[in-house]
C-alpha positions in Angstrom: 0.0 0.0 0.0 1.5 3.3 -0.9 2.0 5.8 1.6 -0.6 8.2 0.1 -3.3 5.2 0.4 -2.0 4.5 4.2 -2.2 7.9 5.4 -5.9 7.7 3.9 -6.9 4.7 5.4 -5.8 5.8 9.2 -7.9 9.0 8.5 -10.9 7.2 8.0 -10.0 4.2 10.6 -9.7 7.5 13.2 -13.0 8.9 12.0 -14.8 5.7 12.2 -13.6 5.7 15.3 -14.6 8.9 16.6 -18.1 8.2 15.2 -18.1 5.0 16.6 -17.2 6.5 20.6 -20.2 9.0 20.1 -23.2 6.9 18.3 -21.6 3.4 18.3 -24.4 2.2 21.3 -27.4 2.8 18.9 -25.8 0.0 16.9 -27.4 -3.7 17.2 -25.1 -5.6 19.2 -24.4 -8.0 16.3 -23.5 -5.3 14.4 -20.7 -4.0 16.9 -19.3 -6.9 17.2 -18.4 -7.4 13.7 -17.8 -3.5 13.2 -15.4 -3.5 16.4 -13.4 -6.5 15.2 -12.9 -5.0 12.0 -12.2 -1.1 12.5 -10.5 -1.7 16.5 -9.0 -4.4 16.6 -8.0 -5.0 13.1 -9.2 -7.7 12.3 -9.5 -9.0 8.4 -13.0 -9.7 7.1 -12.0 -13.5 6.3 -11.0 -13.8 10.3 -14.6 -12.3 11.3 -16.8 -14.5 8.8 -14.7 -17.7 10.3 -15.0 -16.4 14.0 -19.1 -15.9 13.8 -19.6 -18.1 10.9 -20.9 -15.5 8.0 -19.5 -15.2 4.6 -16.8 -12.5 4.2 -19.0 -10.9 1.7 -21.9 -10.7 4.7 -19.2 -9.4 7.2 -18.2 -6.5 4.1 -21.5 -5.6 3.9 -22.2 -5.1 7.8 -19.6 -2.9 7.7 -20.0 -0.6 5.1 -23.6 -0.5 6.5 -22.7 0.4 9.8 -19.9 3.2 8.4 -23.1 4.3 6.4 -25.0 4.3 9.2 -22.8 6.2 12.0 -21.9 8.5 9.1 -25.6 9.6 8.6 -26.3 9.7 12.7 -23.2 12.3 12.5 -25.0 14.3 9.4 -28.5 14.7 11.6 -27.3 14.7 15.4 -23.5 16.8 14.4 -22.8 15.7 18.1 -18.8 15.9 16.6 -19.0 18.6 14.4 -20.4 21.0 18.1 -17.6 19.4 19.8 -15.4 19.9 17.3 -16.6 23.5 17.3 -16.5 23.7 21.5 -12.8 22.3 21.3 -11.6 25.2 19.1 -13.0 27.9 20.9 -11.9 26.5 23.7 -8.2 26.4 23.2 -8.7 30.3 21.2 -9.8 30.9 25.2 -6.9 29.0 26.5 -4.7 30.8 24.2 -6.1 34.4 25.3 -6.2 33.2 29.1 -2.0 32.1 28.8 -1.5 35.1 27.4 -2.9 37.5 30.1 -1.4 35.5 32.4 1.9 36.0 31.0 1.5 40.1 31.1 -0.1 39.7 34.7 3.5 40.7 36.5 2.3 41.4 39.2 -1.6 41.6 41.0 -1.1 45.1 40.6 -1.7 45.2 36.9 -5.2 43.5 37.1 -5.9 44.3 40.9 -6.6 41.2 43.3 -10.0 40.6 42.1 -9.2 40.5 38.7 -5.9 38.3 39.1 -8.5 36.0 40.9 -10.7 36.0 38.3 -8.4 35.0 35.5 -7.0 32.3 37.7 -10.5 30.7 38.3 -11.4 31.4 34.3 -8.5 29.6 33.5 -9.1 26.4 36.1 -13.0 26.5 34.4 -11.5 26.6 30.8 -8.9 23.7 31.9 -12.1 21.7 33.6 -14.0 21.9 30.2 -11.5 20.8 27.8 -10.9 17.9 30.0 -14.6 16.8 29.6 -14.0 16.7 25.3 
């Protein structure tokens, strides 16, 4: 596989993925099982059809059918396109809190209750990436 062709498929094995995290539980069980084997753990579609005793061409279809299907939850939910969209804004916050901090020499230049304030806005900011 060319390099061109591998960076591809990682992108799309990533995005999967990510789909799968967010709207993988509104999959039927049988098809997670065959999906996770395939796009987590990396299995081939021969070693799925012998493990739950389907044809390969069955297993290849329950996949593309479940990409189709996370894919479509993702184009009328966008729960990842909003977090996506959170995530940015919230390092552009991070980036404007760091740099106040940096010119905050002293409590002086923003008085104590402003000093306070940016130190609390920046544990609040720190608090909500960590929940992304």
């Amino acid at each position: 596989m060319s390099s061109d062709k591998t960076e591809e498929r990682l992108k799309e094995i990533v995005e999967l993925t990510r789909l799968y995290d967010v709207y993988g539980p509104l999959l039927s069980d049988h098809k997670k099982e065959i999906f996770e084997s395939y796009v987590l753990d990396n299995y081939s579609l021969g070693e799925i059809a012998e493990q739950i005793g389907m044809s390969r061409q069955g297993v290849r279809d329950i996949v593309i059918r479940c990409s189709k299907e996370l894919t479509g939850f993702e184009e009328k939910l966008g729960f990842l396109k909003r977090t996506d969209g959170i995530e940015a804004e919230l390092k552009e916050i991070v980036k404007s809190v760091e740099i106040l901090k940096a010119a905050r020499v002293d409590k002086r230049m923003f008085g104590e209750a402003g000093s306070e304030s940016l130190d609390r806005l920046s544990e609040s900011v720190s608090k909500l990436t960590g929940l992304l």
